[in-house]
C-alpha positions in Angstrom: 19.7 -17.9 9.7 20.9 -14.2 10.3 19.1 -11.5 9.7 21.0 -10.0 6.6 20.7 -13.9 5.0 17.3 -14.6 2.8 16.1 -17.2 2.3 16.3 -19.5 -0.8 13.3 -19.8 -2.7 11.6 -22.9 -3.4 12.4 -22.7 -7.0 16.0 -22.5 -5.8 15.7 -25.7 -3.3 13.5 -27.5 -6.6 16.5 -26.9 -9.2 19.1 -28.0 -6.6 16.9 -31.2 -5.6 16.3 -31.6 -9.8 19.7 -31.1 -10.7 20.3 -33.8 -8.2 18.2 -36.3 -9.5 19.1 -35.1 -13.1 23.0 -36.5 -13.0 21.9 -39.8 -11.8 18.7 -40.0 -14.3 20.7 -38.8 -17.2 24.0 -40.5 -16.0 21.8 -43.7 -16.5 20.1 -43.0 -19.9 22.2 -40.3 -21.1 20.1 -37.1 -23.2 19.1 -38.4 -26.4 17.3 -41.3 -24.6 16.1 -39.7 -21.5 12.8 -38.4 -21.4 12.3 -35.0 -18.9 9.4 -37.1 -17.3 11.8 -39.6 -16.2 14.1 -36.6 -14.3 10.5 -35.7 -12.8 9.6 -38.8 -11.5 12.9 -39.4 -9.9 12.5 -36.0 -7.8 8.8 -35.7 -7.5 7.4 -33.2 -9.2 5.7 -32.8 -12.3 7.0 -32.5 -15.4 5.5 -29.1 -16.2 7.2 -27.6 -13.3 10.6 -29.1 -14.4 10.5 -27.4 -17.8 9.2 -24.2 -15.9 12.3 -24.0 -13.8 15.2 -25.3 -16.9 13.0 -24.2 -19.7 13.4 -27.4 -21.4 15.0 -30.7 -21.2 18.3 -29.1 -22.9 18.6 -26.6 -19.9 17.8 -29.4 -17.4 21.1 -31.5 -18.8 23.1 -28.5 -18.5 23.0 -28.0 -15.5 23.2 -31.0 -14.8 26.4 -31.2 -16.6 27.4 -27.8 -14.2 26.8 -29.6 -11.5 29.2 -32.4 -12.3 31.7 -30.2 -12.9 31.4 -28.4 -9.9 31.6 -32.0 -7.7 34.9 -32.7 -10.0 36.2 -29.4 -9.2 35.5 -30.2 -4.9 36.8 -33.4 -5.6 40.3 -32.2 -7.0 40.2 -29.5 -3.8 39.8 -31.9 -1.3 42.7 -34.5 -3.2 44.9 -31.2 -2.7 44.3 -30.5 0.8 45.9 -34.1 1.4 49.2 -32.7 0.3 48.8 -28.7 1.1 53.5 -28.7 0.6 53.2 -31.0 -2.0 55.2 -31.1 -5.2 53.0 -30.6 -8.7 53.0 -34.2 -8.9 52.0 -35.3 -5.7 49.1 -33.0 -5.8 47.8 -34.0 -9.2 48.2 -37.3 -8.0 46.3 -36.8 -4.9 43.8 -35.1 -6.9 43.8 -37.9 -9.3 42.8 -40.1 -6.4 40.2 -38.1 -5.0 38.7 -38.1 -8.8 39.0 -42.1 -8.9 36.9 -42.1 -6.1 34.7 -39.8 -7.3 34.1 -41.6 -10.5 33.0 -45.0 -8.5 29.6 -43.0 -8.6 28.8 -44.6 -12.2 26.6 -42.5 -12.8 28.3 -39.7 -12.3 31.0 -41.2 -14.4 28.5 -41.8 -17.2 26.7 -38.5 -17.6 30.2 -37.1 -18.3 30.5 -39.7 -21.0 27.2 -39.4 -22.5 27.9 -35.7 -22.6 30.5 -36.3 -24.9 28.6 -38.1 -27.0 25.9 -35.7 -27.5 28.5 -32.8 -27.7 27.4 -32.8 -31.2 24.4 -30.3 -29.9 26.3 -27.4 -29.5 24.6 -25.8 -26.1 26.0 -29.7 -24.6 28.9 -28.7 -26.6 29.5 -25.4 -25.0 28.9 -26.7 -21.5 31.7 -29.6 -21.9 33.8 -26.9 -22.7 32.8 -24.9 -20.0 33.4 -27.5 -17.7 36.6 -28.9 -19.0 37.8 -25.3 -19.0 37.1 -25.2 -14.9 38.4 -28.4 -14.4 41.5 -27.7 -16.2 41.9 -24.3 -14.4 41.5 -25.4 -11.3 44.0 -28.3 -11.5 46.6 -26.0 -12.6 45.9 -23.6 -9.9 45.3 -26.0 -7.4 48.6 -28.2 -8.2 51.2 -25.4 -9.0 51.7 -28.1 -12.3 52.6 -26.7 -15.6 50.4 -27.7 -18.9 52.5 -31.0 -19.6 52.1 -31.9 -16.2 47.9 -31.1 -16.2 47.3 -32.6 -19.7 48.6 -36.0 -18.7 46.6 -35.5 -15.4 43.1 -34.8 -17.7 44.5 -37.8 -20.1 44.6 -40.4 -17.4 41.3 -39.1 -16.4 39.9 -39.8 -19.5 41.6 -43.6 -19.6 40.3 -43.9 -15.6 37.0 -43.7 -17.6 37.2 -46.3 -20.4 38.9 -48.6 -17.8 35.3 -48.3 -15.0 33.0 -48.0 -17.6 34.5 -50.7 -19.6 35.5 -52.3 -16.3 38.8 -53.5 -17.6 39.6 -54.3 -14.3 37.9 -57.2 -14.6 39.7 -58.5 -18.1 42.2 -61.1 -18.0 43.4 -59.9 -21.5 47.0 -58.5 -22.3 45.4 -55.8 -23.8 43.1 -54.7 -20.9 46.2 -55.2 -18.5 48.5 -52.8 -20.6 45.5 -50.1 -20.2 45.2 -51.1 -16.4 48.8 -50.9 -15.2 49.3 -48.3 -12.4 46.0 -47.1 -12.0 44.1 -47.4 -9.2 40.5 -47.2 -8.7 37.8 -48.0 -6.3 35.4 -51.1 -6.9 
């Protein structure tokens, strides 16, 4: 460490360790059905001290909502650093790759889903927003694509995830196989 770098805090190491443990815990039970003891547990510290440092089991899902934002967002850089003179398209499909992969962590595929489903609480609300917002950003940026172009990108997202958490892949059904065609994604 240099001498004009301090140090993080151990509140500050906690919350990243939480948040951590937070998207898989939550990813796995979702909000309405995971109790803030069970975030706790997972990283090994009481309770008390998790509400002390997120105020509450609605600021601990937030963040760890942020969180999984941010990984989609360093996902979609490192897909576009496979094709730094790529077209819009080859980037957002590059990026699109680097997300399917992503997404073969279920659980971070399922907070993002069970996030939705709660966005009736508006704070969850805000923060799917929020993160959609970043994500959307940063793809246009990122990909030199125009809207068209980045709302199909999002819109196949959104299919990648019915089709792993479904796991249509494994449907031998006309149906499933017209939702399946062309994408790829990791087992």
């Amino acid at each position: 460490m240099s001498l004009t770098e301090t140090p993080r805090s151990t509140a500050d190491a906690r919350r990243t360790t939480v948040v951590a443990k937070a998207v898989a815990v939550f990813g796995r039970g979702g909000y309405h059905a995971t109790p803030v003891t069970d975030v706790a547990n997972a990283a090994g510290i009481s309770q008390a001290y998790v509400l002390r440092l997120f105020g509450g089991k609605l600021g601990l899902f937030t963040a760890a909502l942020d969180r999984c934002y941010l990984l989609i967002r360093e996902a979609l850089t490192a897909g576009a650093e496979q094709v730094p003179d790529g077209t819009p398209a080859e980037v957002l499909e590059a990026m699109g790759d680097a997300y399917a992969g992503l997404i073969a962590d279920r659980d971070l595929l399922m907070l993002q889903i069970h996030a939705q489903s709660a966005s009736d609480v508006p704070e969850i609300r805000d923060a799917v927003r929020r993160g959609y917002a970043s994500v959307v950003e940063h793809a246009k940026e990122l990909s030199g694509g125009g809207d068209a172009e980045v709302q199909r990108f999002i819109a196949l997202g959104q299919l990648c995830h019915l089709i792993v958490a479904a796991d249509l892949g494994a449907v031998d059904a006309n149906w499933a196989r017209v939702l399946t065609a062309g994408m790829r994604h990791p087992s």
